[in-house]
FINU-308368 format. One record per residue (C-alpha): residue number from 1; chain; x, y, z. Coordinates in steps of 0.1 Angstrom, whole numbers, plus 5000, padded with zeros to 4 digits. Layout:
<rec><gumi>NUM</gumi><fivex>A</fivex><xx>X</xx><yy>Y</yy><zz>Z</zz></rec>
...
REM end
This chain:
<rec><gumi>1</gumi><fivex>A</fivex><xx>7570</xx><yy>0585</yy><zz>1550</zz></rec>
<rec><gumi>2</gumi><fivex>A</fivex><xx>7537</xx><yy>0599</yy><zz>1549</zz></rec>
<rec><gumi>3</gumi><fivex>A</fivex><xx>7535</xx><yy>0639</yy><zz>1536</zz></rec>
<rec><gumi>4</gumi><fivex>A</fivex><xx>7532</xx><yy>0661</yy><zz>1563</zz></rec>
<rec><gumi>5</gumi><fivex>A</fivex><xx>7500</xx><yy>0684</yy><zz>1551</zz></rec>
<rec><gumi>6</gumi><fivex>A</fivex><xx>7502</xx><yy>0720</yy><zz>1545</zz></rec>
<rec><gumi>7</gumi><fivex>A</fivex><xx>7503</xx><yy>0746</yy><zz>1574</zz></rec>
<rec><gumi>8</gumi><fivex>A</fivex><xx>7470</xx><yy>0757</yy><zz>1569</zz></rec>
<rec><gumi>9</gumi><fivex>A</fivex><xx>7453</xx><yy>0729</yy><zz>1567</zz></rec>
<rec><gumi>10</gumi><fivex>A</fivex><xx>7473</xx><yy>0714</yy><zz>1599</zz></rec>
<rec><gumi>11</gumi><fivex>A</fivex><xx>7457</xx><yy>0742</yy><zz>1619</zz></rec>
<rec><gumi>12</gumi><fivex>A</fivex><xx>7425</xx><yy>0739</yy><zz>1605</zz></rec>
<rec><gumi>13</gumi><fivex>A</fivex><xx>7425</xx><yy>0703</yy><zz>1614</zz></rec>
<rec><gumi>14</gumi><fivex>A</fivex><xx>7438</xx><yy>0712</yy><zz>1649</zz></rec>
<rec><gumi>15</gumi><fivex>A</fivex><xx>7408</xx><yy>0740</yy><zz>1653</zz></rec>
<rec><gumi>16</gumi><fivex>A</fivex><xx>7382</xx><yy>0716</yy><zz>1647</zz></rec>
<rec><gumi>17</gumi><fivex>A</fivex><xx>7396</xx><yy>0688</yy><zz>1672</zz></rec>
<rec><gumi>18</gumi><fivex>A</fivex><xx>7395</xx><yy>0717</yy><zz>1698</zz></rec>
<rec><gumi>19</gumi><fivex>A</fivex><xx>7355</xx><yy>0723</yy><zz>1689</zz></rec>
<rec><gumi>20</gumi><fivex>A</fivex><xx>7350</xx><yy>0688</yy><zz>1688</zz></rec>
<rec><gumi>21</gumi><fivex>A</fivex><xx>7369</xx><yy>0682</yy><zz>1723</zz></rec>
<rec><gumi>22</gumi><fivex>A</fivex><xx>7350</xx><yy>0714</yy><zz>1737</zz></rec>
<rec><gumi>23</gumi><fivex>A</fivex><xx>7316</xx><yy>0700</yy><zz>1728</zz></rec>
<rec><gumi>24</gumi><fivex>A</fivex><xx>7326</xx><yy>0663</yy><zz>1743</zz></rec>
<rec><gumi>25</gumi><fivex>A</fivex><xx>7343</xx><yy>0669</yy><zz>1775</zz></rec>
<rec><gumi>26</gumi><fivex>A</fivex><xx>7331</xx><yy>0708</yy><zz>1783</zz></rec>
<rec><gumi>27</gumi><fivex>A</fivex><xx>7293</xx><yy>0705</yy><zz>1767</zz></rec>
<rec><gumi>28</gumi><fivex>A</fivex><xx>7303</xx><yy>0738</yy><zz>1749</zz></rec>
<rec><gumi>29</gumi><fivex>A</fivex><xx>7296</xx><yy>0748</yy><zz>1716</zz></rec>
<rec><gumi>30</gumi><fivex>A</fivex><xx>7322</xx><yy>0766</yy><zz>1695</zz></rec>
<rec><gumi>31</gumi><fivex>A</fivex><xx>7321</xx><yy>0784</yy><zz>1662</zz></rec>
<rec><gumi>32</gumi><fivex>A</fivex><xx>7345</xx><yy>0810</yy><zz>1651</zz></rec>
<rec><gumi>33</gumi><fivex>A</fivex><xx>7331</xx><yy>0839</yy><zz>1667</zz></rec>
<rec><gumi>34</gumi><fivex>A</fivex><xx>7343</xx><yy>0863</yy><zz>1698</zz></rec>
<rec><gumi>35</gumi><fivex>A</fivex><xx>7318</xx><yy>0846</yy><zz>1723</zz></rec>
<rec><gumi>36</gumi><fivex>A</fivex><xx>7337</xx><yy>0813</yy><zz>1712</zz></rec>
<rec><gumi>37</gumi><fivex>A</fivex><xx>7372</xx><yy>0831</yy><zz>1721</zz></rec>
<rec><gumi>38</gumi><fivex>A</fivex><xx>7350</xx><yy>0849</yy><zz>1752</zz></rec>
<rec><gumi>39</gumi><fivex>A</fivex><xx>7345</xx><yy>0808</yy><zz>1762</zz></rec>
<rec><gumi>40</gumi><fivex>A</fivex><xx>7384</xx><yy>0801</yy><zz>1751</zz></rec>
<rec><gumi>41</gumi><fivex>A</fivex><xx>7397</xx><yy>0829</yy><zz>1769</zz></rec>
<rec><gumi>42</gumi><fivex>A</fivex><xx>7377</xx><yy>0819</yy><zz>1799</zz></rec>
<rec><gumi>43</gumi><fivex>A</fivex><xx>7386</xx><yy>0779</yy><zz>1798</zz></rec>
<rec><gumi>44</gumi><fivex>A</fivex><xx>7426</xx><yy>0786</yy><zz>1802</zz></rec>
<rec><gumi>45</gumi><fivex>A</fivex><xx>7419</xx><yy>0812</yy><zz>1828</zz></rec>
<rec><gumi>46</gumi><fivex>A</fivex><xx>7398</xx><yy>0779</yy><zz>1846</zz></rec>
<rec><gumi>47</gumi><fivex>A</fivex><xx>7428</xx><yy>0757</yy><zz>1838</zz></rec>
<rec><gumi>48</gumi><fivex>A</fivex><xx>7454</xx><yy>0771</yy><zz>1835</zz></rec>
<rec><gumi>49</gumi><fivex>A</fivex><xx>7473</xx><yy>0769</yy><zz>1871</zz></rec>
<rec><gumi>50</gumi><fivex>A</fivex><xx>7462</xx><yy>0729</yy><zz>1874</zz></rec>
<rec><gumi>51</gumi><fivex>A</fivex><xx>7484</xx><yy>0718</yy><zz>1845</zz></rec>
<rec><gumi>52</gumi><fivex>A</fivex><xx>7519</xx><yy>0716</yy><zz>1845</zz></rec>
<rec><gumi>53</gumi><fivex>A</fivex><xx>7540</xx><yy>0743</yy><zz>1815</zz></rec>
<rec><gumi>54</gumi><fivex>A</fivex><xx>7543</xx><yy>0714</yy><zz>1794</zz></rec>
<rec><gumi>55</gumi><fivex>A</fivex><xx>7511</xx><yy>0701</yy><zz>1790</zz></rec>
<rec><gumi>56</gumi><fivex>A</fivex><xx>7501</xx><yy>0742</yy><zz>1792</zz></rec>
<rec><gumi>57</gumi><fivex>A</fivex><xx>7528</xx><yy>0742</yy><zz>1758</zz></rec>
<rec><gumi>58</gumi><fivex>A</fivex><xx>7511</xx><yy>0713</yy><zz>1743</zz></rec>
<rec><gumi>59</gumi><fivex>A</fivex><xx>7475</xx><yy>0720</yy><zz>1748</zz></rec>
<rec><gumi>60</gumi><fivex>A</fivex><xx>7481</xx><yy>0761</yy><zz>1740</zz></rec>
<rec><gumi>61</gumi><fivex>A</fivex><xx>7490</xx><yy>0745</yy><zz>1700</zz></rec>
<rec><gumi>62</gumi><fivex>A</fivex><xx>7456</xx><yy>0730</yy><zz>1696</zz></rec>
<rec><gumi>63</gumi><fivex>A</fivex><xx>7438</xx><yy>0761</yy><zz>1716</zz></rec>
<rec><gumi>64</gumi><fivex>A</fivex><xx>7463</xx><yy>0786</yy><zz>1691</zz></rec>
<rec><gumi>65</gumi><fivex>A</fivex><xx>7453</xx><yy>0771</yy><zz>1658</zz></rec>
<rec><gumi>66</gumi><fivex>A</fivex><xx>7415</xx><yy>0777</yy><zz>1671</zz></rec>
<rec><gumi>67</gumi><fivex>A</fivex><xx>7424</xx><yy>0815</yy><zz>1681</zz></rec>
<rec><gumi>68</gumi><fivex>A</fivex><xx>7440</xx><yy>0817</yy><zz>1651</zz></rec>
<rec><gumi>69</gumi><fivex>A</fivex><xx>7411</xx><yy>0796</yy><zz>1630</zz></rec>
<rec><gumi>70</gumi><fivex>A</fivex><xx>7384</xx><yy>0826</yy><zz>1649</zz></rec>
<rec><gumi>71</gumi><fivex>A</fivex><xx>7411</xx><yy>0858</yy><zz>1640</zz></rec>
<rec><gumi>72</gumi><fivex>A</fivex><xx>7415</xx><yy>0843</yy><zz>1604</zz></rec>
<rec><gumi>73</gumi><fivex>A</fivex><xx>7376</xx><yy>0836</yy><zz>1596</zz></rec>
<rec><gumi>74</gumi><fivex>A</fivex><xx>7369</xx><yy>0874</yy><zz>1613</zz></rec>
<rec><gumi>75</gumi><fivex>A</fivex><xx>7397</xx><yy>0890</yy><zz>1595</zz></rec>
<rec><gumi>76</gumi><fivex>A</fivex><xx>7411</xx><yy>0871</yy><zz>1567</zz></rec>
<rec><gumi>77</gumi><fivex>A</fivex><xx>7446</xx><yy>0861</yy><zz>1562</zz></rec>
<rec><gumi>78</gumi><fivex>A</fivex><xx>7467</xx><yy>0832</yy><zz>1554</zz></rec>
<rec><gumi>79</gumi><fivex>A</fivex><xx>7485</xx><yy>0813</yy><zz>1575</zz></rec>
<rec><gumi>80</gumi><fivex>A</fivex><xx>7522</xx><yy>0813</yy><zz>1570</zz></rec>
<rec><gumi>81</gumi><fivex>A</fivex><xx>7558</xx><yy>0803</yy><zz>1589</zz></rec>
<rec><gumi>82</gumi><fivex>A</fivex><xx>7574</xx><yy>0838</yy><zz>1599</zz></rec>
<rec><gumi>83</gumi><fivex>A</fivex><xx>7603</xx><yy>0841</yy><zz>1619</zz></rec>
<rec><gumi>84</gumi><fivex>A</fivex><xx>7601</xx><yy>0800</yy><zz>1620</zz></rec>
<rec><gumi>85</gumi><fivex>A</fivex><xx>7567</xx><yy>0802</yy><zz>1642</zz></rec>
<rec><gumi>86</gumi><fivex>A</fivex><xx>7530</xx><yy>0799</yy><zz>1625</zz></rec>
<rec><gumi>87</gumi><fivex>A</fivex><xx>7515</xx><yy>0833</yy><zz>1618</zz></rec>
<rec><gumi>88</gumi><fivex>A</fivex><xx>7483</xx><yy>0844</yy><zz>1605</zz></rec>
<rec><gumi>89</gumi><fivex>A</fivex><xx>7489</xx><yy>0875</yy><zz>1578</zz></rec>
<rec><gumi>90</gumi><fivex>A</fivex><xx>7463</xx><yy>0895</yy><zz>1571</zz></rec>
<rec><gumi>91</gumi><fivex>A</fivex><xx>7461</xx><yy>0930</yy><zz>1551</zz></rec>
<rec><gumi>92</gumi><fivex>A</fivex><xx>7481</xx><yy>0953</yy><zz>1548</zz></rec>
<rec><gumi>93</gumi><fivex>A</fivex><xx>7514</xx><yy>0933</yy><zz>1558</zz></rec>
<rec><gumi>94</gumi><fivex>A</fivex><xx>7501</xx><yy>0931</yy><zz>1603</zz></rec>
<rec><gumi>95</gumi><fivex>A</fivex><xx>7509</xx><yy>0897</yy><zz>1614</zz></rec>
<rec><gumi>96</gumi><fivex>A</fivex><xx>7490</xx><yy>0880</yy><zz>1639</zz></rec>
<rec><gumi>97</gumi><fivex>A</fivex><xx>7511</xx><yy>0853</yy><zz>1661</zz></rec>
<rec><gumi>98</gumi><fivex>A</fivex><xx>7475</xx><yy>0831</yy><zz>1681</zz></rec>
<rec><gumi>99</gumi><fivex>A</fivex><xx>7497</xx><yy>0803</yy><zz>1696</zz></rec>
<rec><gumi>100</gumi><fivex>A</fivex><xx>7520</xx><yy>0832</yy><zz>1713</zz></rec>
<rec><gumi>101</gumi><fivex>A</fivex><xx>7491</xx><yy>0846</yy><zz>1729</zz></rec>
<rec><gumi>102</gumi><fivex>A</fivex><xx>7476</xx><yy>0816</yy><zz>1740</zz></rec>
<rec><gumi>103</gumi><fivex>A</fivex><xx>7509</xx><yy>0807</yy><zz>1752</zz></rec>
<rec><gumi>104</gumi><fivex>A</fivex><xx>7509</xx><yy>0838</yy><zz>1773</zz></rec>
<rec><gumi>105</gumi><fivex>A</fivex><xx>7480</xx><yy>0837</yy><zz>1783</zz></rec>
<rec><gumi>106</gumi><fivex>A</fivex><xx>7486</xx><yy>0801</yy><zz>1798</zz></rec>
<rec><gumi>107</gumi><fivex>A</fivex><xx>7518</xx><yy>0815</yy><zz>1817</zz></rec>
<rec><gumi>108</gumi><fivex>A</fivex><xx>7501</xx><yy>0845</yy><zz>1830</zz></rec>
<rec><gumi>109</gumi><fivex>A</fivex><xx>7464</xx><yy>0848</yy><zz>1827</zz></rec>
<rec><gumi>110</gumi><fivex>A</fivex><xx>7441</xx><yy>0877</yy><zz>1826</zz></rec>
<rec><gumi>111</gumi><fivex>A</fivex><xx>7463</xx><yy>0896</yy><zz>1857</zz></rec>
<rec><gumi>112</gumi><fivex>A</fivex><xx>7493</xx><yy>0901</yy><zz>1836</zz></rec>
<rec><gumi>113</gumi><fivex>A</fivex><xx>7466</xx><yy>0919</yy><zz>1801</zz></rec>
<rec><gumi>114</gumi><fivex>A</fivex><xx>7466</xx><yy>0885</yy><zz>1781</zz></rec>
<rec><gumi>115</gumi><fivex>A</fivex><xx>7435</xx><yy>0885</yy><zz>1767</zz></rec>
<rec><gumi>116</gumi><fivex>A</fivex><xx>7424</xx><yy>0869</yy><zz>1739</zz></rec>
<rec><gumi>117</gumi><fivex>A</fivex><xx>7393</xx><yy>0888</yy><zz>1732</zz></rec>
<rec><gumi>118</gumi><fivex>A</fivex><xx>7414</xx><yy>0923</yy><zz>1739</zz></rec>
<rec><gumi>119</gumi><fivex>A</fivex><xx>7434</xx><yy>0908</yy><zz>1708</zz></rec>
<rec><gumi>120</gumi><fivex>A</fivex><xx>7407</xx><yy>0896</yy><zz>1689</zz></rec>
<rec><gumi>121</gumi><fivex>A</fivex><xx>7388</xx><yy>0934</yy><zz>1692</zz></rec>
<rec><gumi>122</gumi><fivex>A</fivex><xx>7423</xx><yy>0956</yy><zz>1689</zz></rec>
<rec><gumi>123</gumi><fivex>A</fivex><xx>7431</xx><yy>0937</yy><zz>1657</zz></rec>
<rec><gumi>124</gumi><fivex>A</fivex><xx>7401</xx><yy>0958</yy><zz>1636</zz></rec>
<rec><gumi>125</gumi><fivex>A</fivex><xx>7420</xx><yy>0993</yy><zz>1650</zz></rec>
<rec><gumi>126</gumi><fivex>A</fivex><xx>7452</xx><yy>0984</yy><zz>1636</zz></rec>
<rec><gumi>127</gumi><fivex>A</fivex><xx>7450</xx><yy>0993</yy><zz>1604</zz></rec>
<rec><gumi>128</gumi><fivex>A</fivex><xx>7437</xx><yy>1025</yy><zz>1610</zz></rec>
<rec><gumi>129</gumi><fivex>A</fivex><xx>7465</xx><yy>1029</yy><zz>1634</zz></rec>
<rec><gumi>130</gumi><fivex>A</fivex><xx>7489</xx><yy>1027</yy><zz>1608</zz></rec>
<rec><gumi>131</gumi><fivex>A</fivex><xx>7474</xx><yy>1045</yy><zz>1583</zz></rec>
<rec><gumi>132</gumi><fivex>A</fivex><xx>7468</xx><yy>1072</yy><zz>1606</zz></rec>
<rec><gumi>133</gumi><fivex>A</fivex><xx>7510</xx><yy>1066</yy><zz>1613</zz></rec>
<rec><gumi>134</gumi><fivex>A</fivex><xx>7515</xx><yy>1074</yy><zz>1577</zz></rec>
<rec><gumi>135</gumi><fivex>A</fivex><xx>7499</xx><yy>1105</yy><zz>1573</zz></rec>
<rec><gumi>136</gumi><fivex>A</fivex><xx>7520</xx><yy>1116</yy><zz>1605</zz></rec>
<rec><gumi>137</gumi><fivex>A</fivex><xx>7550</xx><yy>1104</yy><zz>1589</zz></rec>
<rec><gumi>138</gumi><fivex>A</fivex><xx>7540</xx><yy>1119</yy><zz>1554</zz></rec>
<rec><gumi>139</gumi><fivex>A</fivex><xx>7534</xx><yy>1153</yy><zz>1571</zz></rec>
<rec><gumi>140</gumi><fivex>A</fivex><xx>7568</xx><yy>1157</yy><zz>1588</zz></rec>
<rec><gumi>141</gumi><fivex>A</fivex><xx>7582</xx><yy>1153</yy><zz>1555</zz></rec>
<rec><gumi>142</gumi><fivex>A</fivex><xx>7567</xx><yy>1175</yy><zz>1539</zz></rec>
REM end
């Protein structure tokens, strides 16, 4: 039985079908950039009430592990299993879970504040957030 490759490189793999498929059946170029997640973001919002959940499950993988792929070249991180799901960990300990928001953003679209470029942007505040949590913290204890 063949080995199954690393998770990293699985999603990597999976990222580059999705540009690949983009640029064959949409005759959109993708790179790993926020006006390719502006162009992800606005494909499922286009799709996303013709298909049925499953194929909305299936295709939100390949879609995730190019959200993911866009967050991880932006941001850094490495792609690791937490919690048993794919998650892209970055700095400072935040965790990033693409293929949830996809996912959501499938089931309920823009209406319901799933967007993908929302998350992309907020993740650059967060850890100034928390560090700005600290000092809170550190100065009730003191």
């Amino acid at each position: 039985m063949p080995k199954e490759p690393p998770l990293a490189e699985k999603v990597r793999q999976n990222a580059e079908l999705v540009i690949q498929l983009m640029r064959e059946m949409e005759n959109t170029e993708l790179a790993y950039d926020l006006a390719s997640v502006k162009k992800l973001e606005d494909f499922i919002e286009r799709i996303r009430l013709t298909v049925s959940q499953e194929t909305a499950w299936q295709v939100s993988n390949n879609l995730g592990a190019f959200f993911g792929e866009c967050i991880r070249h932006r941001y850094g991180g490495e792609w690791q299993m937490v919690d048993e799901q794919p998650g892209l960990v970055m700095a400072g300990g935040i965790t990033a879970f693409p293929f949830n928001k996809v996912n959501k953003l499938f089931l309920g679209g823009l209406e319901d504040g799933e967007s993908l470029v929302g998350f992309y942007n907020a993740i650059a505040i967060v850890p100034q957030i928390l560090e700005n949590q600290q000092k809170i913290d550190a100065a009730k204890n003191n």
